[in-house]
Each structure stands twice: as C-alpha cells, then as structure tokens.
DSSP file (Angstrom, degrees, kcal/mol; ACC not computed):
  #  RESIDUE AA STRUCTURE BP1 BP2  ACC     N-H-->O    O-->H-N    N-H-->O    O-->H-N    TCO  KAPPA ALPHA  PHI   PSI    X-CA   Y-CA   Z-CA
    1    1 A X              0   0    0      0, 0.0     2,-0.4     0, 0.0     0, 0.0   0.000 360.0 360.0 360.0 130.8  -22.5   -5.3  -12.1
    2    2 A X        -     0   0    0      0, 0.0     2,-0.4     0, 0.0     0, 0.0  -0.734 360.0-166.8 -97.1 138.0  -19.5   -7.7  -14.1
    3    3 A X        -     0   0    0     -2,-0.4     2,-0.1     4,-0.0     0, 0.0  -0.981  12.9-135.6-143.7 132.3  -16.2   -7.1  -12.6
    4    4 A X    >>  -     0   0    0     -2,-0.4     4,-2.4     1,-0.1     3,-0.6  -0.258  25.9-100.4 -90.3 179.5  -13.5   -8.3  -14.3
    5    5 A X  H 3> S+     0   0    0      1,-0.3     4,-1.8     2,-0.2     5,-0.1   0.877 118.9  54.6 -48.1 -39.5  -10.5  -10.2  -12.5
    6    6 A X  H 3> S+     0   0    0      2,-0.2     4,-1.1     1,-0.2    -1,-0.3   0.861 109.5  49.4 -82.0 -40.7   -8.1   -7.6  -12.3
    7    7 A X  H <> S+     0   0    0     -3,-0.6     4,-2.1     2,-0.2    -1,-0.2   0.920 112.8  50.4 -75.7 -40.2  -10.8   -5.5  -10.4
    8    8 A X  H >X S+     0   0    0     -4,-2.4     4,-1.6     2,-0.2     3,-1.5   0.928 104.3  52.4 -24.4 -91.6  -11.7   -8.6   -8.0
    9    9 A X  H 3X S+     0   0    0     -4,-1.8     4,-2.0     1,-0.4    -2,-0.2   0.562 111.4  53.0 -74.0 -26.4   -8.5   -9.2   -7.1
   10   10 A X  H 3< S+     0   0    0     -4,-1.1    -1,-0.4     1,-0.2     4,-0.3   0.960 103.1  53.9 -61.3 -45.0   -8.4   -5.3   -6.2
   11   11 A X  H <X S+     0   0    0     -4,-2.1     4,-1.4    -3,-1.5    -2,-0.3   0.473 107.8  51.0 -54.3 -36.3  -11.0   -5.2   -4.3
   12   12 A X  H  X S+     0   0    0     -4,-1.6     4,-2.4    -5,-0.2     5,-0.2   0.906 110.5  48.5 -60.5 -41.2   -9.6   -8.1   -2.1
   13   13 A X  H  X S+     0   0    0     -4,-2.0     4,-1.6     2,-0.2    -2,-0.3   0.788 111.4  45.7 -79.2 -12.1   -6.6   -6.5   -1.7
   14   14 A X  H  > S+     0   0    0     -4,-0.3     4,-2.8     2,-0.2    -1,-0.2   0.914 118.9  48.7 -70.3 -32.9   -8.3   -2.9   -0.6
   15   15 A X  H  X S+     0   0    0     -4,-1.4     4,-1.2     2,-0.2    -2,-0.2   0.842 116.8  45.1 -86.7 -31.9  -10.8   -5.4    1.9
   16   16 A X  H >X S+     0   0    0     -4,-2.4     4,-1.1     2,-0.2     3,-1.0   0.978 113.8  42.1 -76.1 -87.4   -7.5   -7.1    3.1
   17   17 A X  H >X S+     0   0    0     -4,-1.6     4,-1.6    -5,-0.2     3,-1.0   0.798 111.6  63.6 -49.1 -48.2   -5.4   -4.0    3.7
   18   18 A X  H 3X S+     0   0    0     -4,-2.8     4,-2.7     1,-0.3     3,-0.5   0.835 105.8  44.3   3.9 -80.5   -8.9   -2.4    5.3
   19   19 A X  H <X S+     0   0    0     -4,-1.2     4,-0.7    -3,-1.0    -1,-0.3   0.841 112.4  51.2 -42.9 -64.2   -8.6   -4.9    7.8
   20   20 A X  H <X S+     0   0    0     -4,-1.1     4,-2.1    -3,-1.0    -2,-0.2   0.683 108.6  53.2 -77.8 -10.3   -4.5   -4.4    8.4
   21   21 A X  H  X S+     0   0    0     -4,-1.6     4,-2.2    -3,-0.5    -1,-0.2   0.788 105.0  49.6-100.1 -24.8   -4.8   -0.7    8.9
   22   22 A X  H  < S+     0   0    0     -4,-2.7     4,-0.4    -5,-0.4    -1,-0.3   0.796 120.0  40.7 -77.2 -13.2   -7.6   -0.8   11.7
   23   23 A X  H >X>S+     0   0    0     -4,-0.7     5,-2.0    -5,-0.3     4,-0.9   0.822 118.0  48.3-104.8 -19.8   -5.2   -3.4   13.4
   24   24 A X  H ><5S+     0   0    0     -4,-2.1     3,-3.2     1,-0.2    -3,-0.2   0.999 108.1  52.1 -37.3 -63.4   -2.0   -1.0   12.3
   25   25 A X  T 3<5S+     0   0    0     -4,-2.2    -1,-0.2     1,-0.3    -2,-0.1   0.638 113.9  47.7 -46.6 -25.8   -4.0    1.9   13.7
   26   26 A X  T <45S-     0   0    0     -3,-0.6    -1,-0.3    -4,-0.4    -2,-0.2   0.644 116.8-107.4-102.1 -41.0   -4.2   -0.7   17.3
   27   27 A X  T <<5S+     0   0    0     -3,-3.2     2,-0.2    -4,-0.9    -3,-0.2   0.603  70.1 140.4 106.4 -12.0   -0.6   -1.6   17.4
   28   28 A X      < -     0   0    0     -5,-2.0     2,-0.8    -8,-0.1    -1,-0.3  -0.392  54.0-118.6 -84.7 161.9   -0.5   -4.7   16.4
   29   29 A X        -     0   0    0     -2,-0.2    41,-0.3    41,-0.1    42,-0.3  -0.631  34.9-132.8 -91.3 127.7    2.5   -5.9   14.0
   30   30 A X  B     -a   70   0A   0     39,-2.2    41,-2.7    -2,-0.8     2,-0.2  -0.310  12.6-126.8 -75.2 150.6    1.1   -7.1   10.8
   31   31 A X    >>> -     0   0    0     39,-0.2     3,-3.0     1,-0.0     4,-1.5  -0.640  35.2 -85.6-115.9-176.9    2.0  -10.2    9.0
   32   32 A X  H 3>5S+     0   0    0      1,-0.3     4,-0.6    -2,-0.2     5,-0.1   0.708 126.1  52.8 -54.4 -25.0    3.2  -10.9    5.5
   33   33 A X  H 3>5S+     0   0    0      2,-0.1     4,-0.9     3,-0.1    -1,-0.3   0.915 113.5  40.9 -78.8 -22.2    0.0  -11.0    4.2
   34   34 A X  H X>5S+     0   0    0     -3,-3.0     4,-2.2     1,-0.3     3,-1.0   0.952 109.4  56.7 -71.7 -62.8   -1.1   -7.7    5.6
   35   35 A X  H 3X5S+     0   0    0     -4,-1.5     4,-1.8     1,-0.3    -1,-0.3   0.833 105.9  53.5 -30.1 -43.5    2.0   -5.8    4.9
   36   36 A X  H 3X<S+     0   0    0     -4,-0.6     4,-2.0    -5,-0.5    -1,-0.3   0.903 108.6  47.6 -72.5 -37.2    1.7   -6.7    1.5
   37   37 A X  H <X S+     0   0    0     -3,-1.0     4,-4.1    -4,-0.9     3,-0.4   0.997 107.8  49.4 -68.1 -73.3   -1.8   -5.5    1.1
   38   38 A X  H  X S+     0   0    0     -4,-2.2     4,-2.1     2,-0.2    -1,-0.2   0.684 112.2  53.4 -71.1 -21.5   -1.6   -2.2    2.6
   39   39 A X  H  X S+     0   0    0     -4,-1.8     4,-2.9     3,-0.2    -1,-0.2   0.926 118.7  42.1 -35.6 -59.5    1.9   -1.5    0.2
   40   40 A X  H  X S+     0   0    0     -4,-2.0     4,-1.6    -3,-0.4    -2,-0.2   0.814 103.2  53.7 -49.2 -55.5   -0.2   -2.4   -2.3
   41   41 A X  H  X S+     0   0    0     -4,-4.1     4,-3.5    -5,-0.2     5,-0.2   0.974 115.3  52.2 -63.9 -46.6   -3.7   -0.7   -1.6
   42   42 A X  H  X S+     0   0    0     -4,-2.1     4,-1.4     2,-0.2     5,-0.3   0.957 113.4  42.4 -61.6 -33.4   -1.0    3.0   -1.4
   43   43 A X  H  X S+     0   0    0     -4,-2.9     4,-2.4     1,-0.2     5,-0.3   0.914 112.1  51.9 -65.0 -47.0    0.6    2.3   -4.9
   44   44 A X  H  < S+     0   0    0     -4,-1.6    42,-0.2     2,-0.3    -1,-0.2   0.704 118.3  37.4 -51.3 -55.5   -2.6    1.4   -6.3
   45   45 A X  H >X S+     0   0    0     -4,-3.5     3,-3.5     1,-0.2     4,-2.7   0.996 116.2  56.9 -66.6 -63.6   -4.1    5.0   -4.8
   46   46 A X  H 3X>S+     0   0    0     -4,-1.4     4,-1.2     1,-0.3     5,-0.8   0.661 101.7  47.6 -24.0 -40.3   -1.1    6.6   -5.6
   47   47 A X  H 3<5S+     0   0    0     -4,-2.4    -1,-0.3    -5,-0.3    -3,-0.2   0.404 115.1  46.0-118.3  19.5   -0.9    6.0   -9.2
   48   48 A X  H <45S+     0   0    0     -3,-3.5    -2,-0.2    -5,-0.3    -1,-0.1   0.441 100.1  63.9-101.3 -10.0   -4.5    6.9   -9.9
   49   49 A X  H  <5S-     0   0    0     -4,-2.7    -2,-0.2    -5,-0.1    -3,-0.1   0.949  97.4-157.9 -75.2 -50.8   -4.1    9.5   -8.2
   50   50 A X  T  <5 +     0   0    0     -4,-1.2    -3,-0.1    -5,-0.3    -4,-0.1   0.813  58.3 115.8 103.0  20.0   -1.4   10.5  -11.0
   51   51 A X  S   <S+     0   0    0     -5,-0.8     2,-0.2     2,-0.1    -4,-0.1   0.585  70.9  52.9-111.4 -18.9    0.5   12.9   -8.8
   52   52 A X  S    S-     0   0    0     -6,-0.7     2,-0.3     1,-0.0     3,-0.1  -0.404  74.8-122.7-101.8-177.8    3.8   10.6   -8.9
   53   53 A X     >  -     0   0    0     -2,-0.2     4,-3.9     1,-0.1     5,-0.2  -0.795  28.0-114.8-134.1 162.9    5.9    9.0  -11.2
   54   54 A X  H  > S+     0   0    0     -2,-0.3     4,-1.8     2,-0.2    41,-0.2   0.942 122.6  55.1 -72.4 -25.8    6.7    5.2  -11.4
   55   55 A X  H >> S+     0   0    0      2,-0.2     4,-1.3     1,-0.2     3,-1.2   0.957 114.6  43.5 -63.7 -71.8   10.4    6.1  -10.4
   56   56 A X  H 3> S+     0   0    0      1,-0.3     4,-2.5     2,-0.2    -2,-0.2   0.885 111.9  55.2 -42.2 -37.4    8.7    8.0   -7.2
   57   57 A X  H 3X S+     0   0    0     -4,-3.9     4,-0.7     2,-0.2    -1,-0.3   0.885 103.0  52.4 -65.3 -38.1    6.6    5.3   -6.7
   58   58 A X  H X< S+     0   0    0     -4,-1.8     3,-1.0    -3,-1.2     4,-0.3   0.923 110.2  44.5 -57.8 -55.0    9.1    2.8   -6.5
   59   59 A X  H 3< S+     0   0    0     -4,-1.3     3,-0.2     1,-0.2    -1,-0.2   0.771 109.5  57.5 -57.6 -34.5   11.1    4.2   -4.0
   60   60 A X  H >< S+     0   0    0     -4,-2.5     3,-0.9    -5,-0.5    -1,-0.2   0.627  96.3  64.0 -85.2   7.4    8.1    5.2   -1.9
   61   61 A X  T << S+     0   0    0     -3,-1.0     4,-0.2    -4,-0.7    -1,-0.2   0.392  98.2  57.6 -95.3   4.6    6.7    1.5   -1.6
   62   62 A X  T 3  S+     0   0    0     -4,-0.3    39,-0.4    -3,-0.2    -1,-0.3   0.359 103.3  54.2-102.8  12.7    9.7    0.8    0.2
   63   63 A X  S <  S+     0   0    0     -3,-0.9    46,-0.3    37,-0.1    -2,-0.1   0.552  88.3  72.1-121.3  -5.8    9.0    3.4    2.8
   64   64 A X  S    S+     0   0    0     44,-0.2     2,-0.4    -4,-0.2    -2,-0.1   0.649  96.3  34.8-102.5 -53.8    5.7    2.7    4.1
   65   65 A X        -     0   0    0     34,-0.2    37,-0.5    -4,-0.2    36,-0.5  -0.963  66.9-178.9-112.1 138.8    6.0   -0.6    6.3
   66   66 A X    >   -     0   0    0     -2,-0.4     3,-3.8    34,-0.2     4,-0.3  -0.966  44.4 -93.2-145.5-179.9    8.9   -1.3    8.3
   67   67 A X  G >  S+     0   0    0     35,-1.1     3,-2.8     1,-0.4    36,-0.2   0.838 118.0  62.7 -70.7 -44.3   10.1   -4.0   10.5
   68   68 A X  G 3  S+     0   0    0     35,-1.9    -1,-0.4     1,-0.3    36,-0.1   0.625 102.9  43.7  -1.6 -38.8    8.8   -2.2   13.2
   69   69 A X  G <  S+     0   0    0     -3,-3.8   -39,-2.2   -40,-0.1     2,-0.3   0.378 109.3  64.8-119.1   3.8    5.8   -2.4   12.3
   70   70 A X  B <  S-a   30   0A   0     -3,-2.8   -39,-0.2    -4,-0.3     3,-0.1  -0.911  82.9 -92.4-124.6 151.6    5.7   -6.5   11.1
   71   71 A X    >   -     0   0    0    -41,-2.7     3,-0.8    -2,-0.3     4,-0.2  -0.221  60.0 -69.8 -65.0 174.7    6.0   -9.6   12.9
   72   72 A X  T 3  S+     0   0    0      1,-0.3    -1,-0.1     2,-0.2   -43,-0.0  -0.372 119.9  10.4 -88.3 122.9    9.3  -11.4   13.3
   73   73 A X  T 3  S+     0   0    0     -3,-0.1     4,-0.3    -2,-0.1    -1,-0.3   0.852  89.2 109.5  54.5  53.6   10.4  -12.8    9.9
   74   74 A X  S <> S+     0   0    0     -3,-0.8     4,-0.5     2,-0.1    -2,-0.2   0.694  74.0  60.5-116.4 -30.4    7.9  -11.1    7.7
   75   75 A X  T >4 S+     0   0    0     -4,-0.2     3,-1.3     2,-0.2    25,-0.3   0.876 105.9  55.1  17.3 -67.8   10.7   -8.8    6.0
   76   76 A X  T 34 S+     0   0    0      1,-0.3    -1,-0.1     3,-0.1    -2,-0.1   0.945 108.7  47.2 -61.9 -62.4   12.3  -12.4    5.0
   77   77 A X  T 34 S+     0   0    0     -4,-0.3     2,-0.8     1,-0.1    -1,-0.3   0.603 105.9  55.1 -57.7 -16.3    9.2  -13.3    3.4
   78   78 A X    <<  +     0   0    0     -3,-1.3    22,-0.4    -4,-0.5     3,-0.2  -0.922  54.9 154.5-123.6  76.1    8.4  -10.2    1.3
   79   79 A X  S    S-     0   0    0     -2,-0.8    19,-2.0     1,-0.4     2,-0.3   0.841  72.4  -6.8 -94.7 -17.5   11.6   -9.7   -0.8
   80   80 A X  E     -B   97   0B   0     17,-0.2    -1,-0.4    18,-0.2     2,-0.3  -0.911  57.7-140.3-166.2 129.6    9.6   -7.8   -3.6
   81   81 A X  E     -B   96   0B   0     15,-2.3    15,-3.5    -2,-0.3     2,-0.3  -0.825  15.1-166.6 -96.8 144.4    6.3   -6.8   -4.6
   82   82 A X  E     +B   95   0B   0     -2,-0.3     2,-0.4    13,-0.3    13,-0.2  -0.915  21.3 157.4-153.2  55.4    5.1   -6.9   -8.4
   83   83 A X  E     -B   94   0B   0     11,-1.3    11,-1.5    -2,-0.3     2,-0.6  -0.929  37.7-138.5-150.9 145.0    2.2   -5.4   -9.0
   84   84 A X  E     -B   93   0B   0     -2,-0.4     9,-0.3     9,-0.2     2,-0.2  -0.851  30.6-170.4-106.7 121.2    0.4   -3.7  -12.2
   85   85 A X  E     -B   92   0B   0      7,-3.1     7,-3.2    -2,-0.6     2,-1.0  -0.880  27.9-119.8-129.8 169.5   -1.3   -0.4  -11.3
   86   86 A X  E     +B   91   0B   0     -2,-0.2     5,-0.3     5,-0.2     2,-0.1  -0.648  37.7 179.5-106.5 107.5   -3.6    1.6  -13.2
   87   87 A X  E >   -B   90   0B   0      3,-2.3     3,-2.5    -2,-1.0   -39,-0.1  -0.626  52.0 -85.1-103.6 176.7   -1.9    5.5  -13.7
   88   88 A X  T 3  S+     0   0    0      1,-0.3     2,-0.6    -2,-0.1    -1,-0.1   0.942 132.4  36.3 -43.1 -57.7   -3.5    9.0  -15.8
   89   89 A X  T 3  S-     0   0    0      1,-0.1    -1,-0.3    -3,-0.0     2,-0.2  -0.271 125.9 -70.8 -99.8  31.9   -1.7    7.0  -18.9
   90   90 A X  E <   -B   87   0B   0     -3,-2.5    -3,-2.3    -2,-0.6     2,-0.3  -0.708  61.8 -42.2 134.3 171.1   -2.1    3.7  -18.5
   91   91 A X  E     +B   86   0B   0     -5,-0.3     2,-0.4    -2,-0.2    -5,-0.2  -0.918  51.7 171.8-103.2 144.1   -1.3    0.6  -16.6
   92   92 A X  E     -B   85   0B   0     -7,-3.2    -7,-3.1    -2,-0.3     2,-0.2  -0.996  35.5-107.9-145.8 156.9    2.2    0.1  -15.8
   93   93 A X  E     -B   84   0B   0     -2,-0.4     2,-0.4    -9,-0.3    -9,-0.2  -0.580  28.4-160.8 -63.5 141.7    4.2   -2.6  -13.4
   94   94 A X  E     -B   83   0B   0    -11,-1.5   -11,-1.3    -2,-0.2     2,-0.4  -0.832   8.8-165.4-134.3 136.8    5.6   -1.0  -10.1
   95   95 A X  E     -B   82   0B   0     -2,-0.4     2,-0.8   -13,-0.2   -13,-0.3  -0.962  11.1-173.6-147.7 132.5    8.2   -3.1   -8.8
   96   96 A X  E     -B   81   0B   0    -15,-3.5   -15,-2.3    -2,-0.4     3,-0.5  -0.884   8.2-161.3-134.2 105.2    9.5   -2.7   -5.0
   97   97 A X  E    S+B   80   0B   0     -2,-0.8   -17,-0.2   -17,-0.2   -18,-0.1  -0.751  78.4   1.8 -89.5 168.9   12.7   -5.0   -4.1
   98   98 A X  S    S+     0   0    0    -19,-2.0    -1,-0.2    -2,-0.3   -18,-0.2   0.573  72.6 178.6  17.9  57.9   12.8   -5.2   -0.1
   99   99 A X  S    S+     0   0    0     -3,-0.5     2,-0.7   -20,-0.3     3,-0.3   0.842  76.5  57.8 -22.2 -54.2    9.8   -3.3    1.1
  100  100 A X  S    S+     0   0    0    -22,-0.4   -34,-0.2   -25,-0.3   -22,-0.1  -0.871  75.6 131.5 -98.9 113.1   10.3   -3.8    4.4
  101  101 A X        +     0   0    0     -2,-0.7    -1,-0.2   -36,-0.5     2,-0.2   0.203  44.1  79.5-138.6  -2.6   13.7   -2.2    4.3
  102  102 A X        -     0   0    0    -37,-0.5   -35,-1.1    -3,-0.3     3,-0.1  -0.464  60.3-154.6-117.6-158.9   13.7    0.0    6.8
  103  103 A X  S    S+     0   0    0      1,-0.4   -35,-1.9   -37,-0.2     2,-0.3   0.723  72.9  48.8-127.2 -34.1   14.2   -0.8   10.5
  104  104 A X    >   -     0   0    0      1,-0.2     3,-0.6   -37,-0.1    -1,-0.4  -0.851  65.5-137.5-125.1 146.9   12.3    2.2   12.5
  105  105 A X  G >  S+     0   0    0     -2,-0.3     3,-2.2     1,-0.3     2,-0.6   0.873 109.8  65.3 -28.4 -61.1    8.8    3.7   12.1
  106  106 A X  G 3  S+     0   0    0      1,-0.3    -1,-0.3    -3,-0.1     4,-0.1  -0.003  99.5  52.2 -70.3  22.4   10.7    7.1   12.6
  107  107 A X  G <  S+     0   0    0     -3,-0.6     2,-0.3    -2,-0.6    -1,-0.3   0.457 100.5  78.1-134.6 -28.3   12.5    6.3    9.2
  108  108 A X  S <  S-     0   0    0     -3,-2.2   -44,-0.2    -4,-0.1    -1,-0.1  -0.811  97.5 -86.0-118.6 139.9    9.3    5.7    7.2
  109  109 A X        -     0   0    0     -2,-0.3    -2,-0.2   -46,-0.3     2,-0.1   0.153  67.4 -95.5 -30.5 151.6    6.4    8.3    5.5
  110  110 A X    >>  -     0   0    0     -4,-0.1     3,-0.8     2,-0.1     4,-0.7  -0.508  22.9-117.0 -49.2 145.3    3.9    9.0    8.6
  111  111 A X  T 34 S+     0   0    0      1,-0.3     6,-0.1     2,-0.2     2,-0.1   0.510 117.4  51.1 -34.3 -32.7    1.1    7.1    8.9
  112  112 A X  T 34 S+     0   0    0      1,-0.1    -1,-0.3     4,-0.0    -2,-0.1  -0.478  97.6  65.2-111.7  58.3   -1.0   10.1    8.4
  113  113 A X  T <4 S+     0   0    0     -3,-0.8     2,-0.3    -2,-0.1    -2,-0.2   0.018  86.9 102.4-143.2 -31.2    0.9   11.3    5.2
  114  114 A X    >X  -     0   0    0     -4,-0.7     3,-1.4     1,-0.2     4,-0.9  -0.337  63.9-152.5 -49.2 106.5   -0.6    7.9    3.6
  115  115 A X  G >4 S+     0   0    0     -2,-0.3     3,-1.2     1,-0.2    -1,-0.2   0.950 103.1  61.2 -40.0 -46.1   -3.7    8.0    1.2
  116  116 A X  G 34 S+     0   0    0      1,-0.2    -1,-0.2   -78,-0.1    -2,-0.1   0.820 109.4  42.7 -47.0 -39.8   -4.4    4.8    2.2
  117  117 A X  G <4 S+     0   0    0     -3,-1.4     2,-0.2    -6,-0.1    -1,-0.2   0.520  88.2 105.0 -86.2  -9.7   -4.8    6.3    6.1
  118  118 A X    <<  -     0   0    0     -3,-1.2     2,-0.3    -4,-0.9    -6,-0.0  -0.541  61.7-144.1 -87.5 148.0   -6.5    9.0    5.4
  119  119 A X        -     0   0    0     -2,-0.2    -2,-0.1     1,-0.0    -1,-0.0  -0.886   9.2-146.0-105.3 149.5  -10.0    9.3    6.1
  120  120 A X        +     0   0    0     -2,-0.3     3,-0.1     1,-0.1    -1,-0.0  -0.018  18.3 175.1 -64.8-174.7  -12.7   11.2    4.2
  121  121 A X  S    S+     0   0    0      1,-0.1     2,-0.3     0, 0.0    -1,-0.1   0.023  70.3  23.0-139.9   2.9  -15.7   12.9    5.1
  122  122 A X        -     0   0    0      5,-0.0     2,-0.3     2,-0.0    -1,-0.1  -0.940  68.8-132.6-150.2 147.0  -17.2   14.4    2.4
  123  123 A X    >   -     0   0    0     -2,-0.3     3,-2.4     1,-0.1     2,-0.3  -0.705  24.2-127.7 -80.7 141.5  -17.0   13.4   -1.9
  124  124 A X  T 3  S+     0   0    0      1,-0.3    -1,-0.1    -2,-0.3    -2,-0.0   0.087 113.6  70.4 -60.3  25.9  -16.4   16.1   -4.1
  125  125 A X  T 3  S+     0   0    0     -2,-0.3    -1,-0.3     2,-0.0    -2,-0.0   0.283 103.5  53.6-108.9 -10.0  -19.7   14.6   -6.1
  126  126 A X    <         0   0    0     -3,-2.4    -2,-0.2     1,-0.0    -3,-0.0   0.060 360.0 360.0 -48.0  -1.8  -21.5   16.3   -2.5
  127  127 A X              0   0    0     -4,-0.2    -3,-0.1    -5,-0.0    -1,-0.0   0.311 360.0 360.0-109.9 360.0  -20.1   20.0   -2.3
C-alpha cells in the first residue's frame, strides 16, 4: 500500500492524539503538542463524518481542550490551528483562533460527547 503525504501526516496525527487521549483519560494535562493532535484527530472525524458544517466546526474546535486540561503555557503556544480536512464535498480549510479558549472542563463538550473518545465495538461491515 502507497500512502500519499497528506494521508501520512494523518495517520501521525491520529497515532499522536491516540497516545494524548489514554493520558487525557489518566489525568494528566497535555502539552502543546498533544492538545493540538487530539483538536485535530475530532475535526478530521467530524468532517467526514459530514454531519456538521465548517461554520459548526469552527466553533466546536475551540471547545474541546481547555486550560484545564493543558499544562501551564500551552494556551500561549497554540493561538490557532489550520488544518485542511476532508468533508461529503470535498476538502476544505477549518481554521480555529484560540483553541484553548476556555478556562474550565465544565465549559467544554464532554469527553464522552467526542468521536475521537468514543470507543467501538463492533463495524457495521460485521452486523
């Protein structure tokens, strides 16, 4: 199997965010790189999934991490994420000033409201 860049470079960032959500799940405060990932791995699901709009999407990457949940001065580093995701109709740019904008957990989607967090257990290619 050829994989082209843009599917690499996903695939790091799903094995990266992977990684931040078993040490989310733990308690520990993620750092800039992490944060970033796991923002990233939900638009990514999110806008194949095809159930949102890029205006909704924009507003919900900012809801997702908050300083709560990152180490001390990872906010500062993170002013905006960039990122080209693949929707029903296309690829389009998602663009999120201040992600980490919000202050309290209790402010931001649940953890278990997240695609990214959910777990499976069976594919619809199995039923």
């Amino acid at each position: 199997m050829k994989l082209t860049k843009k599917e690499q470079e996903r695939l790091i960032i799903f094995n990266v965010a992977e990684i931040a959500r078993r040490r989310w799940r733990r308690g520990l405060k993620l750092n800039y790189i992490e944060a970033n990932a796991i923002i990233c791995d939900e638009m990514f699901e999110r806008a194949r999934e095809g159930k949102w709009s890029l205006v909704e999407l924009v507003e919900v990457g900012s809801m997702i991490i908050t300083e709560e949940d990152v180490m001390e001065g990872t906010a500062a580093l993170l002013p905006n994420i960039d990122l080209e995701a693949l929707f029903p109709d296309g690829n389009k740019l998602i663009s999120i000033q201040d992600p980490i904008r919000l202050a309290n957990r209790s402010e931001a989607i649940p953890q278990s409201e997240l695609l990214s967090m959910q777990s499976w257990t069976a594919s619809p290619c199995s039923q």
